[in-house]
C-alpha positions as CSV (number, residue, x, y, z in Angstrom):
1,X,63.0,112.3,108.9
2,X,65.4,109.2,109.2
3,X,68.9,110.4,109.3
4,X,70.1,108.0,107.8
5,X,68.4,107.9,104.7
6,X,70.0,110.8,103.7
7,X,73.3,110.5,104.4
8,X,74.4,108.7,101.4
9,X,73.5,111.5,99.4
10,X,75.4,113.8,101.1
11,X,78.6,114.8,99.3
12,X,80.3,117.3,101.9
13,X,81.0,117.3,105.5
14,X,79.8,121.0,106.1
15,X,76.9,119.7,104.8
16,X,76.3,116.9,106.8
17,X,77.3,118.9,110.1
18,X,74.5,121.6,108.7
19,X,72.0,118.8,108.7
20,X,73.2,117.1,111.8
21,X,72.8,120.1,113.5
22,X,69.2,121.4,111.9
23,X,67.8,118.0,112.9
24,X,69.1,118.0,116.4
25,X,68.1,122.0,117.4
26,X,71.6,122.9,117.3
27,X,71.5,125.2,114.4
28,X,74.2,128.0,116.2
29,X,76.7,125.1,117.1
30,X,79.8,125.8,115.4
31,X,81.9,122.8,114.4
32,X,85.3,122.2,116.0
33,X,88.5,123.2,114.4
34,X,91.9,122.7,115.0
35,X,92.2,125.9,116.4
36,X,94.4,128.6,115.2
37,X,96.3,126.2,112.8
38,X,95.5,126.0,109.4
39,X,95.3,123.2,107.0
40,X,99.0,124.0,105.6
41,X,100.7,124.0,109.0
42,X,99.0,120.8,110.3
43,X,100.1,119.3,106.7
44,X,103.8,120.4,107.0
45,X,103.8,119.5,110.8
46,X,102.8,116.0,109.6
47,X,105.0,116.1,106.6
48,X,108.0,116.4,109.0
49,X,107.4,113.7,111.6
50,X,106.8,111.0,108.7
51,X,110.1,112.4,107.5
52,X,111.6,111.9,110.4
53,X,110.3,108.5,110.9
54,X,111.7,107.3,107.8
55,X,114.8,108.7,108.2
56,X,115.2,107.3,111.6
57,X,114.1,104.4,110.3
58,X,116.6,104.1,107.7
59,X,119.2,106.0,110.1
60,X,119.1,102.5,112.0
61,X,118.7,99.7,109.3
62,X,122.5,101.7,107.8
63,X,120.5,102.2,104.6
64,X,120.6,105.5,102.0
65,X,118.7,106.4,99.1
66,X,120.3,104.1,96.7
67,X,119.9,101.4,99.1
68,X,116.7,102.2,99.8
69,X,115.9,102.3,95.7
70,X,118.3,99.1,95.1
71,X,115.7,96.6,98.0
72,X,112.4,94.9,96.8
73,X,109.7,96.9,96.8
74,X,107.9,94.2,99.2
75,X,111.1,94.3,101.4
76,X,110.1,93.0,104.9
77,X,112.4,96.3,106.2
78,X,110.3,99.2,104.3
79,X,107.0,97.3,105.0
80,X,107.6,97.4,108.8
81,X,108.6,101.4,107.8
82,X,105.3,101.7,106.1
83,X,103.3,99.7,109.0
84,X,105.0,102.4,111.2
85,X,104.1,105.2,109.0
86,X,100.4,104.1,109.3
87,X,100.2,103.8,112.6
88,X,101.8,107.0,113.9
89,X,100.8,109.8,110.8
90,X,98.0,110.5,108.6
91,X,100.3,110.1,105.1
92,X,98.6,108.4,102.6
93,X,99.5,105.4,101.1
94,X,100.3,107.0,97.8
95,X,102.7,109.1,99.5
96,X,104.3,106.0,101.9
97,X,104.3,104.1,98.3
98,X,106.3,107.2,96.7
99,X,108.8,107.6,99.9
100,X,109.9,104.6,100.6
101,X,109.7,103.1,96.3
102,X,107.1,100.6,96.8
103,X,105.1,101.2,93.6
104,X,101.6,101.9,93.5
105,X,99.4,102.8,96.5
106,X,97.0,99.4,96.3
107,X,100.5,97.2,96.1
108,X,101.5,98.9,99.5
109,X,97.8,98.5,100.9
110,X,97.9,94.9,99.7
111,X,101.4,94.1,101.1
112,X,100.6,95.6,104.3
113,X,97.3,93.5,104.4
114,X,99.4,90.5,103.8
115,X,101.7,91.2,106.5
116,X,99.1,92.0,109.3
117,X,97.5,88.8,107.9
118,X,100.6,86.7,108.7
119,X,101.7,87.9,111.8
120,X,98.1,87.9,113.1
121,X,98.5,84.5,114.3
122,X,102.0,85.2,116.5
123,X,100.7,85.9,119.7
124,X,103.4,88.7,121.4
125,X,104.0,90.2,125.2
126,X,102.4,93.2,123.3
127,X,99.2,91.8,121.7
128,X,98.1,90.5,125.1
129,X,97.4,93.4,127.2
């Protein structure tokens, strides 16, 4: 069978590991997990390092809550916090969007697009290497 074909139908990763491994012989493979963490801790642990990022973040640019509620939602300041965000946590964008008061999820996607788009073309010491 091509195993391919039937991945689009597939609708759950246990499922697709089961297949995976009935096609390649390795029915008694267990998958790996995280090992004795559970979903909740991992969630908390990354709850509390994007917290901490933002409030770092804000720590430095001198701002509070009601400054941080009183800028643009496109502020150049809270996109660089959401780029950073991205980059070192697994939030989502809903909850970035929600954190720092940037609206809607796809506006956050769409200005971070943008800004990647227009700094793409600034060649840095850092985008050499």
């Amino acid at each position: 069978m091509n195993s391919y074909r039937w991945f689009g139908r597939i609708r759950h990763a246990k499922t697709a590991y089961a297949v995976c491994a009935r096609e390649s012989g390795r029915a008694g493979f267990s998958p790996v997990y995280a090992g004795k963490h559970s979903g909740p801790k991992i969630g908390q642990a990354a709850n509390a390092k994007a917290e901490q990022i933002v409030q770092q973040e804000l720590q430095q640019l001198g701002w509070g809550p009601l400054e941080l509620k009183g800028h643009a939602k496109g502020h150049l300041q809270k996109i660089r916090i959401a780029k950073r965000l991205r980059r070192e946590t697994t939030m989502t964008l809903k909850w970035i969007a929600n954190r720092l008061q940037m609206g809607v999820a796809t506006h956050v996607a769409h200005l971070l697009y943008r800004y990647e788009r227009n700094n793409s073309n600034n060649v840095s010491a850092d985008t050499l290497f």
